[in-house]
Short mmCIF file of the C-alpha atoms (twelve columns), coordinates in Angstrom:
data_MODEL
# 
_entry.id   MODEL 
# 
loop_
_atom_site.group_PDB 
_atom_site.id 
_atom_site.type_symbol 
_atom_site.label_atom_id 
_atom_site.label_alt_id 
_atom_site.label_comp_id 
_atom_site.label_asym_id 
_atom_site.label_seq_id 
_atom_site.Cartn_x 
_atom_site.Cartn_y 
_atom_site.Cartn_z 
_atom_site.pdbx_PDB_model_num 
ATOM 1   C CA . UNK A 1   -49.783 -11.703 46.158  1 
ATOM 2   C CA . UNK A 2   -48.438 -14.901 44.165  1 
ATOM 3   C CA . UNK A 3   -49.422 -13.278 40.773  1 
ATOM 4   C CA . UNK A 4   -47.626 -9.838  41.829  1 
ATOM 5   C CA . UNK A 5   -44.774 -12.187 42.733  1 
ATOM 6   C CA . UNK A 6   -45.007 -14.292 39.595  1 
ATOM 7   C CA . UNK A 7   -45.234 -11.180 37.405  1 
ATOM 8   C CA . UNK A 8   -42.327 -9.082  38.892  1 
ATOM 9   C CA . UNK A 9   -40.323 -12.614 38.758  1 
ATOM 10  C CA . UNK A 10  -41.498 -12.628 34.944  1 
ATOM 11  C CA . UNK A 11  -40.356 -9.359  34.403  1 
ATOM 12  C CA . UNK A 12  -36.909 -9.315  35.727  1 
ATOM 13  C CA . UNK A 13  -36.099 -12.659 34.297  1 
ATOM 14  C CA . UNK A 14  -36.779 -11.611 31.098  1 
ATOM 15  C CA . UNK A 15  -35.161 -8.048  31.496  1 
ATOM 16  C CA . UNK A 16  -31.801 -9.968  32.410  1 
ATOM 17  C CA . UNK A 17  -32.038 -12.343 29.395  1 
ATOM 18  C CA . UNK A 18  -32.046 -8.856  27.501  1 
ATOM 19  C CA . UNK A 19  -28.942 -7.803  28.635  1 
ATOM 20  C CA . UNK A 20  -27.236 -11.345 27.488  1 
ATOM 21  C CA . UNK A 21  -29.052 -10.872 23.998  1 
ATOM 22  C CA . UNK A 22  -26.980 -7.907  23.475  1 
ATOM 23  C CA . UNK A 23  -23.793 -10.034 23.045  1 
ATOM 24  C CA . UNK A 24  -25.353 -11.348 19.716  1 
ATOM 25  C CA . UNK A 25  -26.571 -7.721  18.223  1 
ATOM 26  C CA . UNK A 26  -23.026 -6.477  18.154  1 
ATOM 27  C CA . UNK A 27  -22.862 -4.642  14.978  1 
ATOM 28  C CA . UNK A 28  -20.321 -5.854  11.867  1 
ATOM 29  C CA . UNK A 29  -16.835 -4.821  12.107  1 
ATOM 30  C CA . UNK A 30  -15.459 -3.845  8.730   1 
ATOM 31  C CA . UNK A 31  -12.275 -6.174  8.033   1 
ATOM 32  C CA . UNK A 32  -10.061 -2.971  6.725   1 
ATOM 33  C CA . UNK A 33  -6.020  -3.164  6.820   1 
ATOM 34  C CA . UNK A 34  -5.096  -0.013  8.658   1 
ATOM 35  C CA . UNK A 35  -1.641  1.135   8.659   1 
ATOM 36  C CA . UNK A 36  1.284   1.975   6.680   1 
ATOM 37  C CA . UNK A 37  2.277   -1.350  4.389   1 
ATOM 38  C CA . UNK A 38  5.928   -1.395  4.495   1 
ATOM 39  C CA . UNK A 39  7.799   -3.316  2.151   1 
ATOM 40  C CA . UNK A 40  10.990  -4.769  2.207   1 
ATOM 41  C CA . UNK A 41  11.746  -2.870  -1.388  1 
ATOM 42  C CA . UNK A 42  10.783  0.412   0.358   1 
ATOM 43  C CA . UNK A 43  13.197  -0.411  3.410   1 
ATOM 44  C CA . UNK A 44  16.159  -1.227  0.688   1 
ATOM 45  C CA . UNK A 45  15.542  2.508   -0.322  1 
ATOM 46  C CA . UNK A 46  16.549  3.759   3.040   1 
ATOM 47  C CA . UNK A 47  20.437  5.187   4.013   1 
ATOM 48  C CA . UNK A 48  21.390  6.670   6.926   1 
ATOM 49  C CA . UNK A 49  21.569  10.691  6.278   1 
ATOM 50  C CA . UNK A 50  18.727  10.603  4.429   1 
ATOM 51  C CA . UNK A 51  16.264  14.031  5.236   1 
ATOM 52  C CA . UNK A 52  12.621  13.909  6.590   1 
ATOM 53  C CA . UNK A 53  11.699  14.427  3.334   1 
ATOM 54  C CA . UNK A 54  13.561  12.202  1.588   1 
ATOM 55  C CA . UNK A 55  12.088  9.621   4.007   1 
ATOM 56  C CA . UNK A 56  8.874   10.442  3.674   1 
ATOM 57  C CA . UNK A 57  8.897   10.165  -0.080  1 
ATOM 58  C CA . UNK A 58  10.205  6.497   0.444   1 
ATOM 59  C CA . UNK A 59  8.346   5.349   3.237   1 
ATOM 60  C CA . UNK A 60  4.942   7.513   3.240   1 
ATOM 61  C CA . UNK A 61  3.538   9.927   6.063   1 
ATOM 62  C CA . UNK A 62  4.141   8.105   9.392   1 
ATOM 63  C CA . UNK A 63  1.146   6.993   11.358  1 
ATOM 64  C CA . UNK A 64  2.653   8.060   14.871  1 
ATOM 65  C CA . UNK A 65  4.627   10.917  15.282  1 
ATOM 66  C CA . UNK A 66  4.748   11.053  18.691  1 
ATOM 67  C CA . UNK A 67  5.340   14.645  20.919  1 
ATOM 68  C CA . UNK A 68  7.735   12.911  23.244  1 
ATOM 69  C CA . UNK A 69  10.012  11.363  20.925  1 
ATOM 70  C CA . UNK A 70  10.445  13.903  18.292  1 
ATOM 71  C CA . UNK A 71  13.255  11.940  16.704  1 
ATOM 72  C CA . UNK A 72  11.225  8.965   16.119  1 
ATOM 73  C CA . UNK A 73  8.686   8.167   12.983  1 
ATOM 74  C CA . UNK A 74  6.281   4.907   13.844  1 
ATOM 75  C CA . UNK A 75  5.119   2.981   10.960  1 
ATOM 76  C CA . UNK A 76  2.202   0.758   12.091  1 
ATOM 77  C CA . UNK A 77  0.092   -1.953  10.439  1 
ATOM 78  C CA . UNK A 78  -2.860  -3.802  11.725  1 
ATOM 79  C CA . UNK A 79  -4.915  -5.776  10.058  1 
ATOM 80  C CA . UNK A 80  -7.756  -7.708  11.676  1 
ATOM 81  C CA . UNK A 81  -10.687 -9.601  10.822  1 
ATOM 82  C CA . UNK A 82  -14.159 -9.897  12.718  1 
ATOM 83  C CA . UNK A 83  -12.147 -8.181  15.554  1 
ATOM 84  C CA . UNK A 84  -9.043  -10.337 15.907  1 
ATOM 85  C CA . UNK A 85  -5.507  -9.024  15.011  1 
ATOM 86  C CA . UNK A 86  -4.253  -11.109 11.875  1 
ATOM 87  C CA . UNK A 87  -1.217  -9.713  10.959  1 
ATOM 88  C CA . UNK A 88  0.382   -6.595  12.881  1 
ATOM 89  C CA . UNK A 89  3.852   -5.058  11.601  1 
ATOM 90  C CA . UNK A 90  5.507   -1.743  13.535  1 
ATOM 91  C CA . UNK A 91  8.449   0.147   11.741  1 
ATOM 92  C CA . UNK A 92  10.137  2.491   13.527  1 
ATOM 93  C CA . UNK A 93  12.432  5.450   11.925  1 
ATOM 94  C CA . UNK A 94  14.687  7.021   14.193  1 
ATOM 95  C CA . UNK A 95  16.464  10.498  13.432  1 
ATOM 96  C CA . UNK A 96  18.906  13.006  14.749  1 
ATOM 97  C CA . UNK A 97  18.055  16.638  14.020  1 
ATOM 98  C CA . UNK A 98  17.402  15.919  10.396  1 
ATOM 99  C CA . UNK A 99  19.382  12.987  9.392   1 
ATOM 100 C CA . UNK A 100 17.886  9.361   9.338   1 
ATOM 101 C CA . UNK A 101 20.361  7.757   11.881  1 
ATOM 102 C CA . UNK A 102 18.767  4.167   11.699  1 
ATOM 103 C CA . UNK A 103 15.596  2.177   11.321  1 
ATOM 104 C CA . UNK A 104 14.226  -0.986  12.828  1 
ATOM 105 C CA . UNK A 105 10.662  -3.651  13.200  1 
ATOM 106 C CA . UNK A 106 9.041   -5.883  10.727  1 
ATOM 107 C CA . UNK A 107 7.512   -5.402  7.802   1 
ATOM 108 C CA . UNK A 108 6.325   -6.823  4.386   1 
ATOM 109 C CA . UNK A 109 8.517   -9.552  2.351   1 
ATOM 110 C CA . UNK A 110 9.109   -8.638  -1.281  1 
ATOM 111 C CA . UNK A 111 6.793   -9.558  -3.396  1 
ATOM 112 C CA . UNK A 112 7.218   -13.095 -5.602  1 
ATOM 113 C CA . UNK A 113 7.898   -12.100 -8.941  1 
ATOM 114 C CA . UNK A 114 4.765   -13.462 -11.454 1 
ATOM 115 C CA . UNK A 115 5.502   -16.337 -13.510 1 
ATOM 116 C CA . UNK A 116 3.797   -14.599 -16.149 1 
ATOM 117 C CA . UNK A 117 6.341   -11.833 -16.334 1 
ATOM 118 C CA . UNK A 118 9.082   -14.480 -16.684 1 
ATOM 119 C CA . UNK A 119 7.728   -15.804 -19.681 1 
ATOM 120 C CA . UNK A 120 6.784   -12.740 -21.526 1 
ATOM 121 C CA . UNK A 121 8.259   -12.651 -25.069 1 
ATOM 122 C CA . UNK A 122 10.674  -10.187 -25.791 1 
ATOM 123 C CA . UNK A 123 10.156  -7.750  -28.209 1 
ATOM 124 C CA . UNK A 124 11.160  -8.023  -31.949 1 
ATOM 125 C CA . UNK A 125 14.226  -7.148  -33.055 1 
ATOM 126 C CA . UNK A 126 14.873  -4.215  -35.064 1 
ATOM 127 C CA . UNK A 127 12.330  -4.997  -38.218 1 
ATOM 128 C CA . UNK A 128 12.013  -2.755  -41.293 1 
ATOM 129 C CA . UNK A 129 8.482   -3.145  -41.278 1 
ATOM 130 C CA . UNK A 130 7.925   -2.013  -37.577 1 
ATOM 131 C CA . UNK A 131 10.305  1.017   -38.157 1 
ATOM 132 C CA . UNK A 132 8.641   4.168   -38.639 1 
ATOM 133 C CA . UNK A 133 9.047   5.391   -42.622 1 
ATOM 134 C CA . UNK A 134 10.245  9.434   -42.376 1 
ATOM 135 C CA . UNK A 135 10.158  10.511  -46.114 1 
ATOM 136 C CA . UNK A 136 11.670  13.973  -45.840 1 
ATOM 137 C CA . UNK A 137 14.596  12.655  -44.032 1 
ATOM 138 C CA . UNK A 138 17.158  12.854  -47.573 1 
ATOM 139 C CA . UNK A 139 19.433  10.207  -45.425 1 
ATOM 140 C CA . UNK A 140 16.796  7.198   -45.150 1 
ATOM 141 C CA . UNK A 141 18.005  4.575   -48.086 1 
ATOM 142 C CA . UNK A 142 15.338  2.542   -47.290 1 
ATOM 143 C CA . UNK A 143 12.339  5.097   -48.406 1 
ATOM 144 C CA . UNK A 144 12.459  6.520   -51.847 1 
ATOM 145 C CA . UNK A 145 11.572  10.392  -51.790 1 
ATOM 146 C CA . UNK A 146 9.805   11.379  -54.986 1 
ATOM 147 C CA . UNK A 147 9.293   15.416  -55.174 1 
ATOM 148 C CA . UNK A 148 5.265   16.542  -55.925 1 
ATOM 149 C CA . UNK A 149 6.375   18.910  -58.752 1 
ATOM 150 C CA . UNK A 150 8.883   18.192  -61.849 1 
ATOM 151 C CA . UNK A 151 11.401  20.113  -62.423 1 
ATOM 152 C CA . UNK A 152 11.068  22.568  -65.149 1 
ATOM 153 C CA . UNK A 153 7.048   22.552  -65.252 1 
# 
């Protein structure tokens, strides 16, 4: 009777020990922005009476158009790692019939320019030896057109 007892008392302990295993199989989450990335160059783009269209050339295809609110475009960005929400930005575009009326929500700053483009050199200034030669154009001084054939041979 104590073995039965021992053995079923075995059995269940280690069944339930099972089920708190589980918490440390989970399987790996990806760590993928999802979303529309809106920018704050993108939202300087945007007037009021601008089409559908028009908007969705600037902005992209919303992620949320809902059924209820017809007039209303939702621009949503998540981005989480190992599960937990990082960064989270919602943009919403509202309309009337077919005219952007106004927009509000966060979004991305503009980007810091890159020192490197700040100290690029600027290109030469007009150079006779970067200029393209064209020696059938009877204008250019520069190039001296000599014909293949003499005259009179």
């Amino acid at each position: 009777m104590k073995a039965r007892l021992l053995t079923v008392f075995m059995t269940s302990s280690l069944l339930l020990t099972g089920c708190s295993v589980v918490n440390f199989l989970t399987p790996h989450k990806l760590d993928i922005p999802q979303g529309n990335e809106i920018t704050a160059n993108q939202v300087e783009l945007l007037r009021v009476g601008m089409t559908r269209a028009q908007v969705r050339f600037v902005l992209g295809t919303p992620l949320l158009t809902d059924p209820f609110h017809k007039d209303r475009w939702d621009y949503i960005f998540r981005d989480s790692r190992a599960g937990v929400v990082r960064e989270s930005h919602d943009f919403k575009v509202f309309f009337n019939d077919n005219s952007l009326v106004r927009w509000e929500g966060s979004y991305f700053p503009a980007p810091k320019t890159n020192q490197v483009e700040k100290t690029k050199p600027l290109p030469p200034e007009s150079n006779l030896m970067s200029m393209p030669i064209n020696p059938g154009d009877p204008n250019s001084k520069d190039v001296e057109v000599k014909p293949l054939l003499k005259e009179g041979s």
